[in-house]
C-alpha positions in Angstrom: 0.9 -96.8 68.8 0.7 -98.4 65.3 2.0 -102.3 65.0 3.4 -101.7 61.3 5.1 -105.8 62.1 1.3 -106.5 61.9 1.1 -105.5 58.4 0.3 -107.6 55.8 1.2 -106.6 52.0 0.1 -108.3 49.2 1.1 -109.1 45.6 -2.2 -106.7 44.7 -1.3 -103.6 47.0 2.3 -103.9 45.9 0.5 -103.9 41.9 -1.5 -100.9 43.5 1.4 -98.8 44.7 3.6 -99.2 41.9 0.2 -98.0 39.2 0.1 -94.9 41.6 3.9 -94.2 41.5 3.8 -94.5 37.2 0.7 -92.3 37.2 2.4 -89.9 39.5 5.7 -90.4 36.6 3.8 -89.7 34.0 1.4 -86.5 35.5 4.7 -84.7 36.2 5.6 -85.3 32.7 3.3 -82.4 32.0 4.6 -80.1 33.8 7.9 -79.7 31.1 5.1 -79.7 28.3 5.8 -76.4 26.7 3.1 -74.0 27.2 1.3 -74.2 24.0 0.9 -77.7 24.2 -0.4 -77.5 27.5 -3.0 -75.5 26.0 -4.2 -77.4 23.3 -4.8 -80.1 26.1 -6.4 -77.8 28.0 -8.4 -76.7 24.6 -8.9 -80.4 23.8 -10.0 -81.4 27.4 -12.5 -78.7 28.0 -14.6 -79.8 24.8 -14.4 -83.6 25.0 -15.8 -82.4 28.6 -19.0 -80.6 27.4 -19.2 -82.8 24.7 -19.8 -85.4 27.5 -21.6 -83.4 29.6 -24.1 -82.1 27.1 -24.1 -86.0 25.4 -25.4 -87.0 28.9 -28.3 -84.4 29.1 -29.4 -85.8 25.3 -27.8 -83.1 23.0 -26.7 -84.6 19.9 -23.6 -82.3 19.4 -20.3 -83.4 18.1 -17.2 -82.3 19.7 -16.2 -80.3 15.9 -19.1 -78.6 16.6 -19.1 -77.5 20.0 -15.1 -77.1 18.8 -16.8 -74.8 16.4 -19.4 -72.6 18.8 -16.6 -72.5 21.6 -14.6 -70.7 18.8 -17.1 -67.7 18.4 -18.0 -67.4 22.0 -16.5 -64.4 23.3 -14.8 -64.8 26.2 -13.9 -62.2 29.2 -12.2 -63.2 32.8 -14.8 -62.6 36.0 -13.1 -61.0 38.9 -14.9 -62.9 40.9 -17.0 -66.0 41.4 -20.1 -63.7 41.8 -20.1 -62.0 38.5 
């Protein structure tokens, strides 16, 4: 069996604990986001994302641009992962 009397809690995992509980405050927030502001997040999200990703692999695109190719790209849902 588990001693908790044993347990020693500091000032920093007390700190710790209470970051956790605001983040966990603040991600519920979004779930009474109406829905078309959760989707410009997503939106925003997704190409600060590949602006990152394709930053790191030495492309030189800004995120208006790849704001501006994600725009034409035409886009269809895949029943499945193996299409």
């Amino acid at each position: 069996m588990f001693d908790i009397s044993k347990i020693v809690i500091t000032p920093e995992m007390l700190k710790l604990v209470a970051e956790i509980d605001e983040f966990k405050g603040a991600w519920q927030l979004f779930g009474n986001l109406a829905p078309e502001r959760l989707q410009m997040l997503k939106k925003i999200a997704t190409i600060e994302s590949i602006g990152s990703s394709t930053r790191i692999e030495g492309a030189k695109l800004s995120d208006r641009e790849i704001e501006q190719l994600l725009s034409k790209l035409d886009t269809r849902s895949f029943r499945s992962l193996d299409e």
